[in-house]
C-alpha positions as CSV (number, residue, x, y, z in Angstrom):
1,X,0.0,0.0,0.0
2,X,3.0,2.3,0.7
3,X,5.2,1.0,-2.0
4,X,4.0,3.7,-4.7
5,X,3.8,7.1,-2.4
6,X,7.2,5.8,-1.2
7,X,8.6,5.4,-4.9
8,X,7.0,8.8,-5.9
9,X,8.1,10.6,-3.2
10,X,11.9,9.4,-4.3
11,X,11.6,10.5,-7.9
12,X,14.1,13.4,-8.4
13,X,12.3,16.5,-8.4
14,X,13.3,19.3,-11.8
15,X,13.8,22.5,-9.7
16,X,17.3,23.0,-11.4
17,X,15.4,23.6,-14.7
18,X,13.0,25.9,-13.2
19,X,16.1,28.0,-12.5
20,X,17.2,27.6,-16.0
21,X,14.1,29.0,-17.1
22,X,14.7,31.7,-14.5
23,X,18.1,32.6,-15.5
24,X,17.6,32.0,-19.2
25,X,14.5,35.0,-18.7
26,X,17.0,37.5,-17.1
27,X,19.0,37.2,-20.3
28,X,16.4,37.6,-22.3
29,X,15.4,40.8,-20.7
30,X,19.0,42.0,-20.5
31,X,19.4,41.7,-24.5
32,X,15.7,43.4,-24.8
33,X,16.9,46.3,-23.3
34,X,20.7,46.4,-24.8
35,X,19.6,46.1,-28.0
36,X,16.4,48.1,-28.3
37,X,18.7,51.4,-29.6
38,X,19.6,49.4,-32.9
39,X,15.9,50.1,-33.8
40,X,15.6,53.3,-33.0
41,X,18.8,54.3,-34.0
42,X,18.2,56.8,-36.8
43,X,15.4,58.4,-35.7
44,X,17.5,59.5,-32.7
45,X,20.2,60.4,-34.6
46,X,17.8,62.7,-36.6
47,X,15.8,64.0,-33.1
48,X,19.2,64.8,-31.9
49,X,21.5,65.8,-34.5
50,X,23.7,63.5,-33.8
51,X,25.9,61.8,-36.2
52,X,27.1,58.1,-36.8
53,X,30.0,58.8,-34.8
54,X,28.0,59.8,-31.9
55,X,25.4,57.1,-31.9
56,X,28.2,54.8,-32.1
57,X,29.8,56.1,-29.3
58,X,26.2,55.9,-27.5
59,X,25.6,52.3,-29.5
60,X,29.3,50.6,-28.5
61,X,32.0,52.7,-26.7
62,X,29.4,53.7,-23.2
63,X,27.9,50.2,-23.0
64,X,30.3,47.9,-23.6
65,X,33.5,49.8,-22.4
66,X,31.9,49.0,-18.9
67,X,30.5,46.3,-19.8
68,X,34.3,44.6,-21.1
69,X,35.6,47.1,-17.8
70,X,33.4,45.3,-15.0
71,X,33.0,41.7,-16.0
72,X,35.9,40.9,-13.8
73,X,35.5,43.2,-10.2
74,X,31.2,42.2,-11.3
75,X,32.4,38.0,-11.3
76,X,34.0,39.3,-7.9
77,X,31.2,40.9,-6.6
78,X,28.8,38.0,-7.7
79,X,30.7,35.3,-5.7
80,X,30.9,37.8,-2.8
81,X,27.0,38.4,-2.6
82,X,26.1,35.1,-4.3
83,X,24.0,34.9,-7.9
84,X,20.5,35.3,-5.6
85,X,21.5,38.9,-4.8
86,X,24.1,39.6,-7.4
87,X,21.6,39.3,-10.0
88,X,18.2,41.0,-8.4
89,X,20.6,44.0,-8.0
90,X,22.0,44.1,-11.3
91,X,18.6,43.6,-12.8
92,X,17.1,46.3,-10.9
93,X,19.9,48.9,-11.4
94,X,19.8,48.1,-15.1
95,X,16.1,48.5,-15.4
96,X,15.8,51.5,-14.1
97,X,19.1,53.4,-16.2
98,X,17.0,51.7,-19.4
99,X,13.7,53.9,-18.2
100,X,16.0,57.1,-17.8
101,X,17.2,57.1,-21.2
102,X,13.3,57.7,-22.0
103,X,14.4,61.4,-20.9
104,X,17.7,62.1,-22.1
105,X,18.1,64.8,-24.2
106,X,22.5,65.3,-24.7
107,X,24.9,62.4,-25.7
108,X,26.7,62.9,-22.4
109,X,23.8,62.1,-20.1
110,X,22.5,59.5,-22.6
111,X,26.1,57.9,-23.0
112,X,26.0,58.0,-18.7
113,X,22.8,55.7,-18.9
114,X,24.2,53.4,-21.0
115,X,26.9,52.9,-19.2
116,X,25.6,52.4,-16.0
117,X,23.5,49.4,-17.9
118,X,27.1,47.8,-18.8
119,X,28.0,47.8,-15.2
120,X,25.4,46.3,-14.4
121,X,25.0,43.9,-17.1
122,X,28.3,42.6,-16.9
123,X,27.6,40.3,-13.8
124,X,24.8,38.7,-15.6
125,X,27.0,36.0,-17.4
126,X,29.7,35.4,-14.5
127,X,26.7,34.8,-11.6
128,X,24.5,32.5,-14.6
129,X,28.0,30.6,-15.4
130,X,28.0,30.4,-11.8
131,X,25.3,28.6,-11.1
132,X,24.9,26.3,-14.2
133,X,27.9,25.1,-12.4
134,X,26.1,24.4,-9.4
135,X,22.8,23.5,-10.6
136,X,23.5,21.0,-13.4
137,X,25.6,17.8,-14.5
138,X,28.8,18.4,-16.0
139,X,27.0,16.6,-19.2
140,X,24.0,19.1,-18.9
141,X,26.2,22.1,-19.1
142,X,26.7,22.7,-23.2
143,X,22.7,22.0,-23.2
144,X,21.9,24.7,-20.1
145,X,24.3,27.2,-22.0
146,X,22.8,27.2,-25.0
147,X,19.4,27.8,-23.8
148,X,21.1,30.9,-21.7
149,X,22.8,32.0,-25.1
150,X,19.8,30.9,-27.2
151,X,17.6,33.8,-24.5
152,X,20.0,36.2,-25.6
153,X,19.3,36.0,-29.2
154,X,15.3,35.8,-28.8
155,X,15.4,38.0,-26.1
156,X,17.0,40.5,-28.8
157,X,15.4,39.2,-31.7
158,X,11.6,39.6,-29.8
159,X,12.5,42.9,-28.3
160,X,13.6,44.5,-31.8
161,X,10.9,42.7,-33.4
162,X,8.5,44.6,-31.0
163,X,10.7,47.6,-30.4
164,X,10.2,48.9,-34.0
165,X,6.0,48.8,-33.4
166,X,6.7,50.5,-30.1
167,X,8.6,53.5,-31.7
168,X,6.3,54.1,-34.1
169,X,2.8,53.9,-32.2
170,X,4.8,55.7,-29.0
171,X,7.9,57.4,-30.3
172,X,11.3,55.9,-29.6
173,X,11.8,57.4,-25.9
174,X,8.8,55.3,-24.8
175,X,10.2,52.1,-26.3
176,X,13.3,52.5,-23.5
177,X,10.7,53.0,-20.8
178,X,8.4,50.0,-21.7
179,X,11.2,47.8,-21.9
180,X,12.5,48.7,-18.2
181,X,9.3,46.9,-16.6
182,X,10.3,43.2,-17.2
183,X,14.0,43.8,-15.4
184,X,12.3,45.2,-12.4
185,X,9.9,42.4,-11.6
186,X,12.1,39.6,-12.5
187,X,14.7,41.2,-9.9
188,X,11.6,41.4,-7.3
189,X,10.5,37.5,-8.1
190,X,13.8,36.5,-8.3
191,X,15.2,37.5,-4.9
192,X,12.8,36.0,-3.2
193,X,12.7,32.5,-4.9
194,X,15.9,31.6,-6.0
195,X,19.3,30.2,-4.1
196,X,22.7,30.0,-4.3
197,X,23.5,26.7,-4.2
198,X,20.3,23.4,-5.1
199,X,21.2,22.3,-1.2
200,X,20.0,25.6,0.0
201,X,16.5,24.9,-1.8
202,X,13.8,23.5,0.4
203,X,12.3,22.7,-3.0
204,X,15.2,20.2,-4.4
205,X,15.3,16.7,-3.3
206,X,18.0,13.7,-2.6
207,X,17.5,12.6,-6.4
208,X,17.7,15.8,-8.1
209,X,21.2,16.3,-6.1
210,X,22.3,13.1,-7.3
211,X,21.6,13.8,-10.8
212,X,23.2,17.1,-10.6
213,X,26.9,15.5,-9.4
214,X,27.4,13.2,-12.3
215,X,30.6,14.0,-13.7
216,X,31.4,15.1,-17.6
217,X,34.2,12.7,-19.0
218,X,37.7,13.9,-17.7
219,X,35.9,16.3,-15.0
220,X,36.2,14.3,-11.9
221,X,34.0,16.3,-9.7
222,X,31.1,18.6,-11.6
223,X,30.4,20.1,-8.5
224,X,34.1,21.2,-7.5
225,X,33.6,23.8,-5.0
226,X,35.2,27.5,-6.4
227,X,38.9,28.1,-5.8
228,X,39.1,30.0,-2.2
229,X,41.7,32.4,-1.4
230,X,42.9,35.0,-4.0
231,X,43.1,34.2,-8.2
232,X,46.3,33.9,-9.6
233,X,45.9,36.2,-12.1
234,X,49.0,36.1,-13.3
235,X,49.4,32.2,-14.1
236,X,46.2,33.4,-15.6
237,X,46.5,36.1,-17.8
238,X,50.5,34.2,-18.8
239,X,48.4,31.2,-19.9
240,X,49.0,31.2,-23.6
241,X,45.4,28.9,-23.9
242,X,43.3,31.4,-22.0
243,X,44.9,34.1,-24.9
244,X,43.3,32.0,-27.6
245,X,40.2,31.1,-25.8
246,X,39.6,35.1,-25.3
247,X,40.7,36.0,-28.8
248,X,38.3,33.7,-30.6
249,X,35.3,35.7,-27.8
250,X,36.8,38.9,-29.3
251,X,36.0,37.7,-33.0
252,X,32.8,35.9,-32.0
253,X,31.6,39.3,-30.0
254,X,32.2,41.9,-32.6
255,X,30.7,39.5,-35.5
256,X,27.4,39.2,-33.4
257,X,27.2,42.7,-32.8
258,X,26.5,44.0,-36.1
259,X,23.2,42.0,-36.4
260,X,22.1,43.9,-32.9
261,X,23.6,47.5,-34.1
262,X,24.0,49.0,-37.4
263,X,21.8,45.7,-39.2
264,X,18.7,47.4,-39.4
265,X,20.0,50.8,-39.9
266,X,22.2,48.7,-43.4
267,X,18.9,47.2,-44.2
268,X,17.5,50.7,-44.6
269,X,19.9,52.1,-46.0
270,X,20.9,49.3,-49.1
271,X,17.8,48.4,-49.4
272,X,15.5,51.2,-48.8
273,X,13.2,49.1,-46.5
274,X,11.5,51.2,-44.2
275,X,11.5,50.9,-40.2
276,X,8.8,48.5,-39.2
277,X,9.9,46.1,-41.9
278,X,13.6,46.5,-40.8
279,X,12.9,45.5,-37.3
280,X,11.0,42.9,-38.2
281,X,14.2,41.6,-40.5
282,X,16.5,42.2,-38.1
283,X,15.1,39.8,-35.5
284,X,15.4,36.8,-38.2
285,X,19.0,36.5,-37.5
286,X,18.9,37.1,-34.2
287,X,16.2,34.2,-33.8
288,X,18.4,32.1,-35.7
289,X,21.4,32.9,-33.6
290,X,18.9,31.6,-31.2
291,X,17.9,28.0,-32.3
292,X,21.5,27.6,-33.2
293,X,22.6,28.0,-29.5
294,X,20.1,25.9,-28.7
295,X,21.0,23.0,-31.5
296,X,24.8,23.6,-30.8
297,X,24.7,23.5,-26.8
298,X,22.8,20.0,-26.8
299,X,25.1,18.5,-30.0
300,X,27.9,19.2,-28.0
301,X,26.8,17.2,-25.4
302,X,25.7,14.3,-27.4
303,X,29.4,14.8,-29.0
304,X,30.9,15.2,-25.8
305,X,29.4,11.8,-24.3
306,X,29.7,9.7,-27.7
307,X,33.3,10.5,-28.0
308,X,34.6,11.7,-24.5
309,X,36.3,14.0,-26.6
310,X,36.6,18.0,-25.9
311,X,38.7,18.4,-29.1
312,X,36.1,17.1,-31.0
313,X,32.6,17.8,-29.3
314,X,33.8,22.1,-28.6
315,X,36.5,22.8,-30.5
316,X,36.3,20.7,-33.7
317,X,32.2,21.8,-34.1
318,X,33.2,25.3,-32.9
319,X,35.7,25.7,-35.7
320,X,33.5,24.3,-38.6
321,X,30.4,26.3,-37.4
322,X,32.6,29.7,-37.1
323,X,34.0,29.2,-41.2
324,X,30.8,28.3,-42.2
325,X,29.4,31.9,-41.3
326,X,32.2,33.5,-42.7
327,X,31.4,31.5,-45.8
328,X,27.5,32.4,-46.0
329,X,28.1,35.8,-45.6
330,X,30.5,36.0,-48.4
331,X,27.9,34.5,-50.8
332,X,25.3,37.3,-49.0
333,X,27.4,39.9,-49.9
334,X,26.8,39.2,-54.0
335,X,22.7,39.2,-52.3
336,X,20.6,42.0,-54.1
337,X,16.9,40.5,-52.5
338,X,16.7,41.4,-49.5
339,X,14.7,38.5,-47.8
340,X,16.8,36.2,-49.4
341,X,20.2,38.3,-48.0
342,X,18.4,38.0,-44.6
343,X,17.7,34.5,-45.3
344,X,21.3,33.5,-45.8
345,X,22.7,35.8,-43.2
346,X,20.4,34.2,-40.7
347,X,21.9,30.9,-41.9
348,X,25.1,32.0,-41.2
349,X,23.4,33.2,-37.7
350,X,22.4,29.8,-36.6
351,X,25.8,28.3,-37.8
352,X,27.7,30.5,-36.0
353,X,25.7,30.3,-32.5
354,X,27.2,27.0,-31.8
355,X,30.1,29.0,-30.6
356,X,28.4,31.1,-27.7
357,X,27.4,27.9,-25.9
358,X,30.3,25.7,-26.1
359,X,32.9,29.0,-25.1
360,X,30.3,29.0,-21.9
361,X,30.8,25.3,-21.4
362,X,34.7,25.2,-22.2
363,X,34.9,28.2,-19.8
364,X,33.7,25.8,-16.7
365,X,35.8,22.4,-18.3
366,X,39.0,23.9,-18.3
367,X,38.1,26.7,-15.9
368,X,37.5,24.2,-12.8
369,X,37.9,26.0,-9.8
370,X,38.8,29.3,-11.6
371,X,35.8,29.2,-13.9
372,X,34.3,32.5,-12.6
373,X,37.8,34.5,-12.9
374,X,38.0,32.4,-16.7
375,X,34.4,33.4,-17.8
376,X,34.9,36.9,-17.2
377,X,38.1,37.4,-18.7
378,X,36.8,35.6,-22.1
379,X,34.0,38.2,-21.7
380,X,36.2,41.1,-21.2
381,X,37.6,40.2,-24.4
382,X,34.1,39.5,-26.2
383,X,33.1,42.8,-25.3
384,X,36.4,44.4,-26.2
385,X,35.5,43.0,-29.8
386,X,31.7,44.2,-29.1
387,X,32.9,47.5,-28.6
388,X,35.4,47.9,-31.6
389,X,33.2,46.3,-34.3
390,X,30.3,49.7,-34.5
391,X,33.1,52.0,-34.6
392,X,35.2,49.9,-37.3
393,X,31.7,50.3,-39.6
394,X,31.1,54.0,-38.8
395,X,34.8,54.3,-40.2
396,X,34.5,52.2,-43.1
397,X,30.8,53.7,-44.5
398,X,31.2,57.5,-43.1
399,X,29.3,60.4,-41.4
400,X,26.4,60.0,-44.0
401,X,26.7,57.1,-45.8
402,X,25.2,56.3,-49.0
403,X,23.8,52.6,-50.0
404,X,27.5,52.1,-51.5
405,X,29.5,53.3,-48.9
406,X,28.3,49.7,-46.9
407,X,30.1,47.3,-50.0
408,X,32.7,46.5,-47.7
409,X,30.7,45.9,-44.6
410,X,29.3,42.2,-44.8
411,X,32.7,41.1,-46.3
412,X,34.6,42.6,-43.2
413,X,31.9,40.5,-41.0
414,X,32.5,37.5,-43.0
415,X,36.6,37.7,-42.1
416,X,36.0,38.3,-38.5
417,X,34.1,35.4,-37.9
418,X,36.6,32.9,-40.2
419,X,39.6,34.9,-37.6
420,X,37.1,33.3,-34.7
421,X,36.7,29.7,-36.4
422,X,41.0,29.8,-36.6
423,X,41.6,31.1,-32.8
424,X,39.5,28.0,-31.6
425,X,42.8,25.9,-32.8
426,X,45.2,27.5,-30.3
427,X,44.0,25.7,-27.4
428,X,43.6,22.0,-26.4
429,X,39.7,22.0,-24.3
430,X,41.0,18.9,-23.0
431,X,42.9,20.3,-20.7
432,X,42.7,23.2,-17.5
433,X,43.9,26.5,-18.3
434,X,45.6,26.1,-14.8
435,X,46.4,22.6,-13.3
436,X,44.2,21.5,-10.4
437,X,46.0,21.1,-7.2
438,X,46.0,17.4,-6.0
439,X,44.3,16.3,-3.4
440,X,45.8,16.6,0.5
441,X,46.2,12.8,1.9
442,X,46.8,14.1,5.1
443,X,43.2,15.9,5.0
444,X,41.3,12.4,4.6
């Protein structure tokens, strides 16, 4: 009679993808708000007077100087307060600056906003690499990572998609406010639900635990508690594998960024498509970007179990995905329909997303116990790239560019993501940045 209550009271419970839907959300909402200025780009450049050089330095230089600035002291602050905190705060603060820029009239004050939001922002990804760590199987984590890279893209894709209606129904100051709500109750709901660690929720049971220590081939403990005591950042920063794992993030951050900056602003201007249409276009690559994350995380893992292999399962699928963008957008570039150049830049989209959630998983494998300190420096660097990608386009098309002055564009995208396919060959993912120290016999 108590055999079957028994059994069902046993069965692990699924809380850890609760918080993946949780986490996965905040990105979402964090890449709404980032990227809602690529829509309404020009007609704030116009409002304003600005020119190209001034929205990029509102678009690129004051988000994601302190965005590529604060990824390390915001991974400090994140283990310091925990993700629970960490995040609610970042989410809140970044919310709000989002609203502000609904009333800012000069550069200065709107550049100010925006970077406040890549302060804030920038402890997103070490606190969610964070707890993927804690809250999932070392065979789970190229799956969990590319639903949290997959959010990014849809999160952008839906936002642009809706931020283009917004602007022209409300104007483009309202769109900033509208999209400030979502942060601020997610940071309300999320404080109060969430914990650091899956033994610390009430919710989680013995069998969920279990499930969640099962070790990824060559990772003897998934759950290896964080290093303690300070980082060596110099074995670190010396460690020629950790330079090519953060220069293939540079290429892979400033070839995503054009689809989430100056895309709909090329789409108008080539192809004289006007502003609700463009928004709408724009978001097809960015929704790619977003299955493909999703495909790639979860092929990884299949890889990574079938073969045991790193060098195969991240880097070997990283470096064919990466080329294979680089080669679509070639062809695009000869594209003069432009649903079908949309079409096959968002096929070079999808291919490329593989990349965003196998650098997340390869940043915990040969991260170990330094995987917050390794996540944020391959983030500095992505955002380095981020940052220096707008500007290199406002430089090669000009302070009013014409339909040809953007020729050279889509071929200088397609070479930065074939430099990000070649980086991924510098480094073995079978092996820690920094060894692990052995176990003390003397402590057992």
């Amino acid at each position: 009679m108590t055999t079957e209550p028994i059994a069902a009271a046993s069965a692990p419970t699924r809380i850890r993808y609760a918080v993946l839907f949780w986490i996965c959300l905040a990105s979402a909402i964090a890449y709404t708000q980032r990227n809602t200025l690529g829509v309404v780009e020009k007609d704030m450049r116009q409002e304003l007077e600005l020119t190209t050089g001034d929205s990029a330095k509102i678009m690129s230089t004051s988000f994601f100087f302190t965005y590529a600035l604060c990824q390390v002291p915001s991974g400090w602050l994140g283990k310091v307060w925990g993700s629970r905190r960490a995040l609610a705060v970042f989410s809140a603060v970044c919310s709000v600056a989002t609203a502000l820029c609904a009333v800012a009239t000069r550069v200065p004050v709107f550049a100010g906003l925006r970077a406040v939001m890549g302060i804030n922002q920038a402890g997103l990804f070490p606190c969610t690499t964070a707890t993927v760590k804690n809250w999932f199987s070392g065979l789970q984590w190229g799956m969990a990572n590319g639903f949290i890279t997959a959010s990014q893209s849809l999160g952008a894709a839906g936002g642009m998609a809706v931020a283009g209606y917004v602007a022209v129904l409300l104007g483009w100051r309202w769109t900033f406010a509208v999209f400030a709500i979502p942060g601020l109750i997610w940071a309300a709901w999320f404080s109060i639900w969430f914990r650091n660690r899956p033994e610390e929720h009430r919710s989680v049971n013995a069998g969920e635990l279990a499930l969640m220590r099962v070790s990824a081939p060559g990772y003897e403990e998934s759950s290896a508690p964080e290093h303690e005591g300070p980082v060596p950042w110099k074995a670190l920063l010396l460690s020629p594998a950790l330079c090519w794992f953060c220069t293939q993030q540079f290429f892979r951050g400033a070839g995503y960024i054009f689809f989430s900056t100056w895309f709909t602003t090329y789409l108008r201007d080539v192809f004289g498509v006007e502003k609700g249409t463009a928004g709408v276009l724009t978001s097809l690559p960015l929704c790619a970007n977003g299955i493909g994350c999703i495909v790639g995380g979860a092929f990884s893992d299949w890889l990574l179990v079938r073969t045991g292999s790193r060098r195969i399962s991240r880097q070997g699928l990283a470096v064919v995905c990466q080329l294979g963008c680089a080669a679509l957008a070639l062809f695009a570039s000869r594209i003069a329909d432009v649903h079908l150049f949309v079409l096959v830049m968002s096929l070079g989209a999808l291919c490329a997303a593989s990349g965003g959630p196998i650098a997340y998983a390869v940043s915990i494998d040969m991260g170990r116990s330094h995987a917050r300190p390794v996540f944020s420096l391959m983030n500095t660097w992505g955002n380095l790239g981020s940052m220096s990608f707008p500007f290199l386009i406002s430089l090669l098309v000009g302070e009013s560019p014409k339909a040809a002055d953007w020729a050279p564009v889509v071929p200088v995208f397609a070479g930065v993501y074939a430099f990000a396919g070649l980086a991924w060959l510098g480094f073995n993912p079978d092996k820690p940045i920094l060894p692990e120290r052995a176990p003390n016999p003397a402590a057992s």
